[in-house]
mmCIF file of the N, C-alpha and C atoms, coordinates in Angstrom:
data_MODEL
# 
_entry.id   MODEL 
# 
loop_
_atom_site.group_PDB 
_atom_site.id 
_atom_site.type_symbol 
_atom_site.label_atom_id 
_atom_site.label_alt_id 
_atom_site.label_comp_id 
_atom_site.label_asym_id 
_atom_site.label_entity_id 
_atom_site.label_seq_id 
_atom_site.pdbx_PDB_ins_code 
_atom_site.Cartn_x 
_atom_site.Cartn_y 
_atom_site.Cartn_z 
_atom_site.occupancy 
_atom_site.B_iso_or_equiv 
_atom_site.pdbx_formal_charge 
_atom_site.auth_seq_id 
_atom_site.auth_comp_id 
_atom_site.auth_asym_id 
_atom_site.auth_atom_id 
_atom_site.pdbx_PDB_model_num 
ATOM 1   N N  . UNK A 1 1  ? -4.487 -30.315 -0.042  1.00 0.00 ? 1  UNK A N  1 
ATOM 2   C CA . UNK A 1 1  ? -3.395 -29.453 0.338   1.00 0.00 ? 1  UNK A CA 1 
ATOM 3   C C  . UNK A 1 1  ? -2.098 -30.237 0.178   1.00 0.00 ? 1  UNK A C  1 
ATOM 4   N N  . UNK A 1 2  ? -1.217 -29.234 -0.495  1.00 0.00 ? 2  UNK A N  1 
ATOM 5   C CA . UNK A 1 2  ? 0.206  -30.249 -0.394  1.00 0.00 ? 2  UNK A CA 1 
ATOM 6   C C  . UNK A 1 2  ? 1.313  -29.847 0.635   1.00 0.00 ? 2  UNK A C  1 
ATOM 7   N N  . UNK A 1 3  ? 1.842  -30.530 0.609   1.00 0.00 ? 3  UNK A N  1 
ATOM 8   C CA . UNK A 1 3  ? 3.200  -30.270 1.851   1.00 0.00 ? 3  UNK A CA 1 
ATOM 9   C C  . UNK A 1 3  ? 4.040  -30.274 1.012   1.00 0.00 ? 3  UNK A C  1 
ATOM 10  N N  . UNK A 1 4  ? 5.130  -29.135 1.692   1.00 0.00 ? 4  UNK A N  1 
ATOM 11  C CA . UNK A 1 4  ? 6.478  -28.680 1.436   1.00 0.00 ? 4  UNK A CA 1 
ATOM 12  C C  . UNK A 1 4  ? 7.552  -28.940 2.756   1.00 0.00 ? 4  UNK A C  1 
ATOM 13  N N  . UNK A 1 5  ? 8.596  -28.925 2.412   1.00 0.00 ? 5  UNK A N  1 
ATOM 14  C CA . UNK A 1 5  ? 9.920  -29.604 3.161   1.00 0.00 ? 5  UNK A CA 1 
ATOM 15  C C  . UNK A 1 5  ? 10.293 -27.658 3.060   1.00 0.00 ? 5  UNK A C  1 
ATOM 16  N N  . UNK A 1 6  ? 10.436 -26.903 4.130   1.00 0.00 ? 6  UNK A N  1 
ATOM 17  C CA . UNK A 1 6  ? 10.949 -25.880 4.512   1.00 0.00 ? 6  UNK A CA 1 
ATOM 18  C C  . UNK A 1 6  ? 11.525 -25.413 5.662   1.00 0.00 ? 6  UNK A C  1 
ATOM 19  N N  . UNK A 1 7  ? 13.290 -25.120 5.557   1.00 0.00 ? 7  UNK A N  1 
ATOM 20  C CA . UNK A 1 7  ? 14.027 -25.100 6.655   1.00 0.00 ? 7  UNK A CA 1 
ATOM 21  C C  . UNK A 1 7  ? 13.946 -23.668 7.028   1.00 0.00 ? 7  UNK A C  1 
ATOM 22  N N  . UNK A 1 8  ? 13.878 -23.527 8.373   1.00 0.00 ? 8  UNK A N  1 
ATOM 23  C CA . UNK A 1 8  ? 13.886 -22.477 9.278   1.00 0.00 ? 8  UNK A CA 1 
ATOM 24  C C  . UNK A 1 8  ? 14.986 -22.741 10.837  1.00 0.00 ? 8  UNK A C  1 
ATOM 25  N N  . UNK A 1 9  ? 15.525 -20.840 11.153  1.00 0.00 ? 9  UNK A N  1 
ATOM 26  C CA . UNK A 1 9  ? 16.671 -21.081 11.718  1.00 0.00 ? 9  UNK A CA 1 
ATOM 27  C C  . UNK A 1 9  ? 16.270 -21.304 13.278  1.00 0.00 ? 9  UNK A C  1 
ATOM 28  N N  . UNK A 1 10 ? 16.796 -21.628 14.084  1.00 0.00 ? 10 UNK A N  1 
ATOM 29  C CA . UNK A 1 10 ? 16.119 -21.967 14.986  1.00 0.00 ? 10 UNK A CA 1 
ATOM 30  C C  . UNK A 1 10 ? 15.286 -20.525 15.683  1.00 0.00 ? 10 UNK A C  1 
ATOM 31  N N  . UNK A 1 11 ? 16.079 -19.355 15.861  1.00 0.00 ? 11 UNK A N  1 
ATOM 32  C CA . UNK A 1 11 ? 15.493 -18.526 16.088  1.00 0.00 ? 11 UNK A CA 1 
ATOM 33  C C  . UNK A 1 11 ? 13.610 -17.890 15.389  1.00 0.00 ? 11 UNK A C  1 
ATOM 34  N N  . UNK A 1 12 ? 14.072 -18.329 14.374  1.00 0.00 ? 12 UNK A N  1 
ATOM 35  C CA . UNK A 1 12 ? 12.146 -18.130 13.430  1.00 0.00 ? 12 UNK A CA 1 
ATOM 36  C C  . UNK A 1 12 ? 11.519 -19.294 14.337  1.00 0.00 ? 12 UNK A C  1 
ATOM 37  N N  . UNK A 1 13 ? 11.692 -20.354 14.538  1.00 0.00 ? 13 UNK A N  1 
ATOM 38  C CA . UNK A 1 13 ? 11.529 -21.425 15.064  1.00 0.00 ? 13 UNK A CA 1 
ATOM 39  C C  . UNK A 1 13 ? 10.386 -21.172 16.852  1.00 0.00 ? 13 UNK A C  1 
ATOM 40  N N  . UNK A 1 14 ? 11.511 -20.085 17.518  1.00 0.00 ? 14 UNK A N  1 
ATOM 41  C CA . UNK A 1 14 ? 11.296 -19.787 18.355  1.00 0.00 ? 14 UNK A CA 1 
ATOM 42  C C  . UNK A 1 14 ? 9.962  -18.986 18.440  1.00 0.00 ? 14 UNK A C  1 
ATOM 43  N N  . UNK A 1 15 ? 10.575 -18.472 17.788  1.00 0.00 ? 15 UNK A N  1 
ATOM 44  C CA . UNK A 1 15 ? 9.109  -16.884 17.446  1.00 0.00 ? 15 UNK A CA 1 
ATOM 45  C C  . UNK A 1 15 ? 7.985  -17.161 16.804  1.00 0.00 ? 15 UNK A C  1 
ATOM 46  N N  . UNK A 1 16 ? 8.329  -18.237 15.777  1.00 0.00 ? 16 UNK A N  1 
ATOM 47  C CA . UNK A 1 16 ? 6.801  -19.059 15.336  1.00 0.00 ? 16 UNK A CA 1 
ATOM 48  C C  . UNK A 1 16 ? 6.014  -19.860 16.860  1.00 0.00 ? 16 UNK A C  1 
ATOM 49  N N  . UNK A 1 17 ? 7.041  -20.646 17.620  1.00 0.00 ? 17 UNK A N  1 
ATOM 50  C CA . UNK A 1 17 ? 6.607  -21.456 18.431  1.00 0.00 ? 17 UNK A CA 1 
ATOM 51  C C  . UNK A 1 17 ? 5.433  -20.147 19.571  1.00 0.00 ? 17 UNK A C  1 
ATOM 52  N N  . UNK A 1 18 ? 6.657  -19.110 19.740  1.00 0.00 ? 18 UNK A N  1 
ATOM 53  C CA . UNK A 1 18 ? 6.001  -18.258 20.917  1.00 0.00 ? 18 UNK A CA 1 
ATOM 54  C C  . UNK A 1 18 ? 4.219  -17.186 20.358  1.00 0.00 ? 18 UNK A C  1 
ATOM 55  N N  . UNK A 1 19 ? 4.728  -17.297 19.206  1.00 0.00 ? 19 UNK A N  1 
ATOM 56  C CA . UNK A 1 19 ? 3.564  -16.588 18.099  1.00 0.00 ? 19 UNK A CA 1 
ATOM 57  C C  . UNK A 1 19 ? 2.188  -17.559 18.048  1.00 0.00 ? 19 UNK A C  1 
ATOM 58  N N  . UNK A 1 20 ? 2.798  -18.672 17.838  1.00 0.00 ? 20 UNK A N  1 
ATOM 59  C CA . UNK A 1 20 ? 1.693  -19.766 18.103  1.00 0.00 ? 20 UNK A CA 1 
ATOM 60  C C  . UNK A 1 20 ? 0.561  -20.156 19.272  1.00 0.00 ? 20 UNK A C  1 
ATOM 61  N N  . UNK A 1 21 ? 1.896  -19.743 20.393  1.00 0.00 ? 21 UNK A N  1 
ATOM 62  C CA . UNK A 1 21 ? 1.008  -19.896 21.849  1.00 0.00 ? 21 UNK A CA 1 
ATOM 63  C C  . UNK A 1 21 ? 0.390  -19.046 21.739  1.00 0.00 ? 21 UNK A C  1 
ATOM 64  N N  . UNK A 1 22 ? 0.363  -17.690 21.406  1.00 0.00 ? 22 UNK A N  1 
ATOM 65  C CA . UNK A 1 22 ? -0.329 -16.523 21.912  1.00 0.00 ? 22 UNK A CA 1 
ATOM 66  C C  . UNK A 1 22 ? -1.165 -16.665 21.175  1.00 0.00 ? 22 UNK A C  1 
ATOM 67  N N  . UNK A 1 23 ? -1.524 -17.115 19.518  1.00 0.00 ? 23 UNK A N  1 
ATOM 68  C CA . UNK A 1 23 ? -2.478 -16.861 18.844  1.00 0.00 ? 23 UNK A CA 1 
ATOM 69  C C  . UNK A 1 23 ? -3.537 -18.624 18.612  1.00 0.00 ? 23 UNK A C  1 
ATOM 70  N N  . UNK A 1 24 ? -3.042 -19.337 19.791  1.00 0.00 ? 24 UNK A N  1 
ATOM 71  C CA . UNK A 1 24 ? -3.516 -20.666 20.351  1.00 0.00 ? 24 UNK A CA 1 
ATOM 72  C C  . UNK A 1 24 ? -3.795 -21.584 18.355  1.00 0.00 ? 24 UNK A C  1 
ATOM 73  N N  . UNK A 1 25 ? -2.803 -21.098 17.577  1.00 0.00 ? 25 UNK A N  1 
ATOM 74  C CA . UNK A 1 25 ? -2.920 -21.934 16.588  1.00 0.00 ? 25 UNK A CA 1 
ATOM 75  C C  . UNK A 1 25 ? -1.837 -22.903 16.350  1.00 0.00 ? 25 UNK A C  1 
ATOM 76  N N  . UNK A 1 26 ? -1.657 -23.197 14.927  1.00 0.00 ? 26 UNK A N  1 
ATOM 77  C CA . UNK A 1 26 ? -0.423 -24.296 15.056  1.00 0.00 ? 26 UNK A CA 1 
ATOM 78  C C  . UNK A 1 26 ? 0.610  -23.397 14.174  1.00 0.00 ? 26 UNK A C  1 
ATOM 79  N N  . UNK A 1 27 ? 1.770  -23.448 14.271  1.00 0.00 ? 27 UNK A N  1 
ATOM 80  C CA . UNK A 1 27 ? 3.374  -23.159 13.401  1.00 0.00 ? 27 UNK A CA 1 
ATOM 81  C C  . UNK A 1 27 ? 2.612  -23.116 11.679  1.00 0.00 ? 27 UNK A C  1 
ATOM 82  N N  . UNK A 1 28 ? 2.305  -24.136 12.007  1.00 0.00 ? 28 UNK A N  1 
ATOM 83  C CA . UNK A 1 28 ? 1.546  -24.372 10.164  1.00 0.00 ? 28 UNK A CA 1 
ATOM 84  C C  . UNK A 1 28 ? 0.722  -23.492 9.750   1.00 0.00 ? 28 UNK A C  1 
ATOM 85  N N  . UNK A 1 29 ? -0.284 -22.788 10.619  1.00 0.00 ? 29 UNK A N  1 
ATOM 86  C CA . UNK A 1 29 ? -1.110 -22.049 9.836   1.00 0.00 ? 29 UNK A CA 1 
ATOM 87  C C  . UNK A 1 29 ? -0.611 -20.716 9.800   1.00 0.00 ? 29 UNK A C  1 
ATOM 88  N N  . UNK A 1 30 ? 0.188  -20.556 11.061  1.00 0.00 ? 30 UNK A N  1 
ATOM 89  C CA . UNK A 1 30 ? 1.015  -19.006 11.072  1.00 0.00 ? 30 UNK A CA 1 
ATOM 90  C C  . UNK A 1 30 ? 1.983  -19.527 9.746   1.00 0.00 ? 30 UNK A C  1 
ATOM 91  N N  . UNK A 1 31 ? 2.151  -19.813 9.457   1.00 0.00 ? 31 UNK A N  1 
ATOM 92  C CA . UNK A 1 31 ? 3.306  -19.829 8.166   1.00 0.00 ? 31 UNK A CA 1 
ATOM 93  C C  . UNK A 1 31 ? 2.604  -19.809 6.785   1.00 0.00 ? 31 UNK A C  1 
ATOM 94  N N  . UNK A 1 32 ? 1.415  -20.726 6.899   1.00 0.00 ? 32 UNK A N  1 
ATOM 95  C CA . UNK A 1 32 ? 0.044  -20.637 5.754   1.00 0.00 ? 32 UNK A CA 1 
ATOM 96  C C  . UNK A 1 32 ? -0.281 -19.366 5.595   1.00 0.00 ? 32 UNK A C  1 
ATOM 97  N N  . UNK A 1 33 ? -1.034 -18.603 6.528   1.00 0.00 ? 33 UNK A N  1 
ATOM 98  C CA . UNK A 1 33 ? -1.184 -17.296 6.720   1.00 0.00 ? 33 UNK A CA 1 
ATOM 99  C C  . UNK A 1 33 ? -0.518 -15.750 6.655   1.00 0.00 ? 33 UNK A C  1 
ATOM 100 N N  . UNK A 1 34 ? 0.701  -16.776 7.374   1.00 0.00 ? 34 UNK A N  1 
ATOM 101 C CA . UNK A 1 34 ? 1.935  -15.432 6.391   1.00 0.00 ? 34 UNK A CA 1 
ATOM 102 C C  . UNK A 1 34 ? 2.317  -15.633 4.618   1.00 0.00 ? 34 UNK A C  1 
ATOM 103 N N  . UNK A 1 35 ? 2.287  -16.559 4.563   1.00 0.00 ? 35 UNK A N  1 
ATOM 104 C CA . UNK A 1 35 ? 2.351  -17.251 3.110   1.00 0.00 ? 35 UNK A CA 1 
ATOM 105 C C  . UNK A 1 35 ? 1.401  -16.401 1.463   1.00 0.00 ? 35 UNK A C  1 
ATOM 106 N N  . UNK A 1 36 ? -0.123 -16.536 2.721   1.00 0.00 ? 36 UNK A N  1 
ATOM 107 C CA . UNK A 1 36 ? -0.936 -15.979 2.069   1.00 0.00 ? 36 UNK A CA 1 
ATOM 108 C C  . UNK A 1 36 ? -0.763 -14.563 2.009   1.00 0.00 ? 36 UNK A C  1 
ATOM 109 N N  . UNK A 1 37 ? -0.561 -13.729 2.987   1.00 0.00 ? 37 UNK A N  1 
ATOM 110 C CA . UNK A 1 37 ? -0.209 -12.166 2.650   1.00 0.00 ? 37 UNK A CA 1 
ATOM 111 C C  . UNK A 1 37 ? 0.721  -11.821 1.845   1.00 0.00 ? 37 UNK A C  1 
ATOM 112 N N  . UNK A 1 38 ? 1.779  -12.818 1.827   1.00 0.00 ? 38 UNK A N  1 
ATOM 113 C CA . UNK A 1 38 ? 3.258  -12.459 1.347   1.00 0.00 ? 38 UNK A CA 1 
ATOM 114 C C  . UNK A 1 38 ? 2.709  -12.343 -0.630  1.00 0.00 ? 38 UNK A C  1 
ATOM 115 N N  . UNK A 1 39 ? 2.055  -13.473 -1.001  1.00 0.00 ? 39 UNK A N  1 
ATOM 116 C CA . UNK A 1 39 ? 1.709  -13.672 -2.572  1.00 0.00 ? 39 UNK A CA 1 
ATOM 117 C C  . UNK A 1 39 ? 0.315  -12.635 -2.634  1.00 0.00 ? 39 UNK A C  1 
ATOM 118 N N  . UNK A 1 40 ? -0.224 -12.080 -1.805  1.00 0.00 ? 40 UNK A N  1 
ATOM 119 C CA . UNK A 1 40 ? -1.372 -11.014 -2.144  1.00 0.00 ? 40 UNK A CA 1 
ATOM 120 C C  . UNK A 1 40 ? -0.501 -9.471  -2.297  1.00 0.00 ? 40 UNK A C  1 
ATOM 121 N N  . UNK A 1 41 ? 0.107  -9.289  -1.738  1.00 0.00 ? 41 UNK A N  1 
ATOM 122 C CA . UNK A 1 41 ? 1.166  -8.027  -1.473  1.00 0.00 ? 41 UNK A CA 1 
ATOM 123 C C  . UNK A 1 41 ? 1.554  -7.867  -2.840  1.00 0.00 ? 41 UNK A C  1 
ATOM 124 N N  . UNK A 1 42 ? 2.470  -9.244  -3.187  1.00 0.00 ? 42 UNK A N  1 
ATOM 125 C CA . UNK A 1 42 ? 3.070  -9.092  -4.467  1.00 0.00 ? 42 UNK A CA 1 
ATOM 126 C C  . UNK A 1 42 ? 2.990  -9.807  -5.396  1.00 0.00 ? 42 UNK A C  1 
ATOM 127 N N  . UNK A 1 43 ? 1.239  -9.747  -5.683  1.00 0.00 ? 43 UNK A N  1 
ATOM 128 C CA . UNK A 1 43 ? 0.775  -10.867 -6.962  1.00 0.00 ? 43 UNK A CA 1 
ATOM 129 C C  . UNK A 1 43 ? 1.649  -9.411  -7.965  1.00 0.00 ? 43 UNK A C  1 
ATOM 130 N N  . UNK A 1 44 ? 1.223  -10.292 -8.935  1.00 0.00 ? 44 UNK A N  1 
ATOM 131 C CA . UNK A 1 44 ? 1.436  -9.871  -10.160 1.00 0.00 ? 44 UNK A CA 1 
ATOM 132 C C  . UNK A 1 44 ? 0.691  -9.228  -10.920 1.00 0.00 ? 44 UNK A C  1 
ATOM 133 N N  . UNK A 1 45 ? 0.879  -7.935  -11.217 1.00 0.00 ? 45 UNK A N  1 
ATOM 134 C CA . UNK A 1 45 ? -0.378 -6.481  -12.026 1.00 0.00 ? 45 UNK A CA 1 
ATOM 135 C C  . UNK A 1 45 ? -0.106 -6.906  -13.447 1.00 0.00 ? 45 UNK A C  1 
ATOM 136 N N  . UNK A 1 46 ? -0.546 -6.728  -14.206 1.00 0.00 ? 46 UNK A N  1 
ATOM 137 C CA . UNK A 1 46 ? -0.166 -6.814  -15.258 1.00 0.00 ? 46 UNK A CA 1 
ATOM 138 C C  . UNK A 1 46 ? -0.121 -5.306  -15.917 1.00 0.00 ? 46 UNK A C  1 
ATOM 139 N N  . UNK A 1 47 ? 0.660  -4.953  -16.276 1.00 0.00 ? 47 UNK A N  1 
ATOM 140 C CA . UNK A 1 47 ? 0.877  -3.551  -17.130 1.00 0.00 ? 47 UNK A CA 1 
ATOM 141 C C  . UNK A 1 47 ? -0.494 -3.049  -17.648 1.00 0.00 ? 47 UNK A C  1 
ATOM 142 N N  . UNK A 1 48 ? -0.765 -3.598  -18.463 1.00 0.00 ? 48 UNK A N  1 
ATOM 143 C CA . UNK A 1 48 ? -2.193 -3.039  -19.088 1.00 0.00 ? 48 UNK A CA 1 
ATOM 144 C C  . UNK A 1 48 ? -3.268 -2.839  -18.210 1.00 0.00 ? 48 UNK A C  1 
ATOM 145 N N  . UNK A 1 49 ? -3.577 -3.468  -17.073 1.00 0.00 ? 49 UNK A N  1 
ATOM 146 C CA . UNK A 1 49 ? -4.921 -3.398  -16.312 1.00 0.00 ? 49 UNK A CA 1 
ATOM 147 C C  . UNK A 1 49 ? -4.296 -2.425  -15.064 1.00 0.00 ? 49 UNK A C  1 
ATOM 148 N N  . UNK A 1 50 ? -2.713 -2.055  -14.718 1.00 0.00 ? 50 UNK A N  1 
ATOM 149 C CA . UNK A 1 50 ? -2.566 -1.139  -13.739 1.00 0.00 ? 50 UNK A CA 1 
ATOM 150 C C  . UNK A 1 50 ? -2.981 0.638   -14.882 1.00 0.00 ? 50 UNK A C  1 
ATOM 151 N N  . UNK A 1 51 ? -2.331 0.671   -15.561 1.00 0.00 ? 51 UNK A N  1 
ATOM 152 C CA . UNK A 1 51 ? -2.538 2.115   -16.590 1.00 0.00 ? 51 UNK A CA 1 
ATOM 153 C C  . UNK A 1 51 ? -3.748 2.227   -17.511 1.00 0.00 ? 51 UNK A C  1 
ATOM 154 N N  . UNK A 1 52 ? -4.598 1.096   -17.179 1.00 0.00 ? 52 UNK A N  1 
ATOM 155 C CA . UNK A 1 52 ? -5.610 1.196   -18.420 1.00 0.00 ? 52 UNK A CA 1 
ATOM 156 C C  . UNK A 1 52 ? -6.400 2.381   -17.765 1.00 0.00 ? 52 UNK A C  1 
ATOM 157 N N  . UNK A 1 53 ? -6.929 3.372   -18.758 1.00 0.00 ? 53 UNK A N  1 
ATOM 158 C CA . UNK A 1 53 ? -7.719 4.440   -18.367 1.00 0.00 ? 53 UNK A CA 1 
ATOM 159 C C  . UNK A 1 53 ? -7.226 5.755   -17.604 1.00 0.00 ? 53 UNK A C  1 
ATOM 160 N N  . UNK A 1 54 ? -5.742 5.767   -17.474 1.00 0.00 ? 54 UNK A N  1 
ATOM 161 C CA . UNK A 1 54 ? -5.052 6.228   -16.656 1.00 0.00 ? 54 UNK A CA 1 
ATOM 162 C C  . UNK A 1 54 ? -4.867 8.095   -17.198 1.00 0.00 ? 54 UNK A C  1 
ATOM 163 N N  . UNK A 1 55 ? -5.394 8.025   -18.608 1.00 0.00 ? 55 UNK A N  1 
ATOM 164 C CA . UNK A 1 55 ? -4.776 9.481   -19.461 1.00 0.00 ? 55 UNK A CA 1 
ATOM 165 C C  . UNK A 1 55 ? -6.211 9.958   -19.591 1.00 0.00 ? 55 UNK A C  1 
ATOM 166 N N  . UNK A 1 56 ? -7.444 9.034   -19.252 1.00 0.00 ? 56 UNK A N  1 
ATOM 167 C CA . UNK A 1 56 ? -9.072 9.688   -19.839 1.00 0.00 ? 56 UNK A CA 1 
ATOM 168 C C  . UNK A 1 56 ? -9.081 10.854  -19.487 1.00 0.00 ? 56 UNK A C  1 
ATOM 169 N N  . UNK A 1 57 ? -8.992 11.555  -18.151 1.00 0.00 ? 57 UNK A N  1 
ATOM 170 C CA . UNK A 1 57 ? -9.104 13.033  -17.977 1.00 0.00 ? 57 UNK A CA 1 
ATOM 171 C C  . UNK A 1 57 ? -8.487 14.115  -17.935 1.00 0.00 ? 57 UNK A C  1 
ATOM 172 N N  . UNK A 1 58 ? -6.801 13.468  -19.082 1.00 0.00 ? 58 UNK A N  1 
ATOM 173 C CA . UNK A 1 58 ? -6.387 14.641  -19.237 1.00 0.00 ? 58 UNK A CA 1 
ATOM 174 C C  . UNK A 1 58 ? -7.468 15.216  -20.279 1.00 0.00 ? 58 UNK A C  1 
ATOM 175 N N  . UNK A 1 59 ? -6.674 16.498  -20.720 1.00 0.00 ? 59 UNK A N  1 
ATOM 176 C CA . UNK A 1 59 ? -7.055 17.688  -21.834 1.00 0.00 ? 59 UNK A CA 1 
ATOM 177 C C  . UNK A 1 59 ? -6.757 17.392  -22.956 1.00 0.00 ? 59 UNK A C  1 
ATOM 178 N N  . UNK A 1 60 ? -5.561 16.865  -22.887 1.00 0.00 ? 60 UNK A N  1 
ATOM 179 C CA . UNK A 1 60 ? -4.118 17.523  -24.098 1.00 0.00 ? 60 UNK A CA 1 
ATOM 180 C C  . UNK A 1 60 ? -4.741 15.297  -24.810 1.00 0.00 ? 60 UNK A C  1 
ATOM 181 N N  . UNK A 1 61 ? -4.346 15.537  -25.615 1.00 0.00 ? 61 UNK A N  1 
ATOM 182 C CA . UNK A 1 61 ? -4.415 14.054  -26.492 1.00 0.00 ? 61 UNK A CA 1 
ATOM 183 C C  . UNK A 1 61 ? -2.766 13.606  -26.192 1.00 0.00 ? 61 UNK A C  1 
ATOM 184 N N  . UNK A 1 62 ? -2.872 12.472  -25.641 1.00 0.00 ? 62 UNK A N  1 
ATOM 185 C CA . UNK A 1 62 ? -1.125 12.006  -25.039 1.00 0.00 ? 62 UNK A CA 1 
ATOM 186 C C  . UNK A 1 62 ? -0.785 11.847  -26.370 1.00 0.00 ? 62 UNK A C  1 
ATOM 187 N N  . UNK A 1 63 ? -0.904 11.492  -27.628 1.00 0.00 ? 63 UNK A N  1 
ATOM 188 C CA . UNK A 1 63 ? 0.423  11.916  -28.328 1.00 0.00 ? 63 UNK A CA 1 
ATOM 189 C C  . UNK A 1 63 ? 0.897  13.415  -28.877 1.00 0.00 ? 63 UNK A C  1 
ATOM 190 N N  . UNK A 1 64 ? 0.119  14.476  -28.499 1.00 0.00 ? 64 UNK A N  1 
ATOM 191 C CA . UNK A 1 64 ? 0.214  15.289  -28.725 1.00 0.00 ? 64 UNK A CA 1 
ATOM 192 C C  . UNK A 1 64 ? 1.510  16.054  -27.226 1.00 0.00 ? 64 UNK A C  1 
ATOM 193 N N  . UNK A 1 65 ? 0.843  15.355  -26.317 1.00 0.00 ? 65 UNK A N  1 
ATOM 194 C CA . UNK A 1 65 ? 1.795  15.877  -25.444 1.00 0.00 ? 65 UNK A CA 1 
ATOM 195 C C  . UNK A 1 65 ? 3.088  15.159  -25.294 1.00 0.00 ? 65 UNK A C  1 
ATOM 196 N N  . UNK A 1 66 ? 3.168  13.972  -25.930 1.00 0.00 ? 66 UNK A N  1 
ATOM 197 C CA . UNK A 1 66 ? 4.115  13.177  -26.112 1.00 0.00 ? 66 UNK A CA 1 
ATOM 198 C C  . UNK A 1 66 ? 5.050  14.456  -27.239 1.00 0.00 ? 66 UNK A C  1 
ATOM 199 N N  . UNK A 1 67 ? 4.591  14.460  -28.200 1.00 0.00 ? 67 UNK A N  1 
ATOM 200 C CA . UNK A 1 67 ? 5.285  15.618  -28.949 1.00 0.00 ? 67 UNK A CA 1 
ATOM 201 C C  . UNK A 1 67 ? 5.845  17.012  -28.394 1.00 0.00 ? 67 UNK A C  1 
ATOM 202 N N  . UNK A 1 68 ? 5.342  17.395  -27.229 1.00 0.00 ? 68 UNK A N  1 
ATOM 203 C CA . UNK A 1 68 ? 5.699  18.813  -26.778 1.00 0.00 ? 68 UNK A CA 1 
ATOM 204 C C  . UNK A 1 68 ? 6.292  18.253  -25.780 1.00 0.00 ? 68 UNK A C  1 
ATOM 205 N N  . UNK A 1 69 ? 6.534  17.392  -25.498 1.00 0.00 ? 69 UNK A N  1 
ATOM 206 C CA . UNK A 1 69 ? 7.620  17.107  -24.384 1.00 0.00 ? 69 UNK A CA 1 
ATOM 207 C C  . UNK A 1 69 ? 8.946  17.057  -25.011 1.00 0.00 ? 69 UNK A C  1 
ATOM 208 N N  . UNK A 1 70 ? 8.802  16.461  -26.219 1.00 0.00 ? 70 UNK A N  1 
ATOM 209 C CA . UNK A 1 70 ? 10.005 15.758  -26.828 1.00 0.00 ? 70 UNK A CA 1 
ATOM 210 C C  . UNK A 1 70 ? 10.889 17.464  -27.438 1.00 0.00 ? 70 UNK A C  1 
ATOM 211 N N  . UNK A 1 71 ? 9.766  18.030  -27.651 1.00 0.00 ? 71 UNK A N  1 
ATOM 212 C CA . UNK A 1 71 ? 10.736 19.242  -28.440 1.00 0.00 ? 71 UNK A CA 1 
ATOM 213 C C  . UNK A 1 71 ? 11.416 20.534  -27.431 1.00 0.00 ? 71 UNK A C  1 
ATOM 214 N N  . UNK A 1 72 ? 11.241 19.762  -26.209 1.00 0.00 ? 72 UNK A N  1 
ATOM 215 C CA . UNK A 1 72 ? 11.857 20.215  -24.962 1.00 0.00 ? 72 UNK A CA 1 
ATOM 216 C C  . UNK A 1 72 ? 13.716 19.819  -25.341 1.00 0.00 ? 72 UNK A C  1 
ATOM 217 N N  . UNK A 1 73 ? 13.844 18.520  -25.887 1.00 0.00 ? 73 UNK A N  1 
ATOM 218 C CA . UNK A 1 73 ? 15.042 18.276  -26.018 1.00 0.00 ? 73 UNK A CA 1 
ATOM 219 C C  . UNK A 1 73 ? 16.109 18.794  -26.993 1.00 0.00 ? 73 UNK A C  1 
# 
């Protein structure tokens, strides 16, 4: 595991400290642990694997409806 140098205001300080007592762990792992939700929330999708398969049950063939949209304009 590596260590990082990260400043916090005293008030986070407080609320980590009081967060800590109640959940009888240390500042470090409440911050590990928030750490970890924060990069699962907002990993990174990649375009292709969020839309892949996304048009299988239309009807219409998407470039076909790509075309009847367009002659809307």
């Amino acid at each position: 595991m590596k260590r990082m140098l990260v400043g916090f205001s005293d008030r986070d300080i407080q609320e980590l400290d009081a967060l800590s007592s109640i959940k009888r762990t240390s500042r470090a792992e409440l911050i590990r642990q928030a750490v970890a939700l924060y990069l699962d929330k907002f990993k990174p999708v990649e375009a292709s694997d969020e839309a892949f398969g996304l048009w299988a049950d239309k009807k219409e063939d998407g470039l076909a409806y790509q075309q009847r949209l367009r002659q809307e304009w």
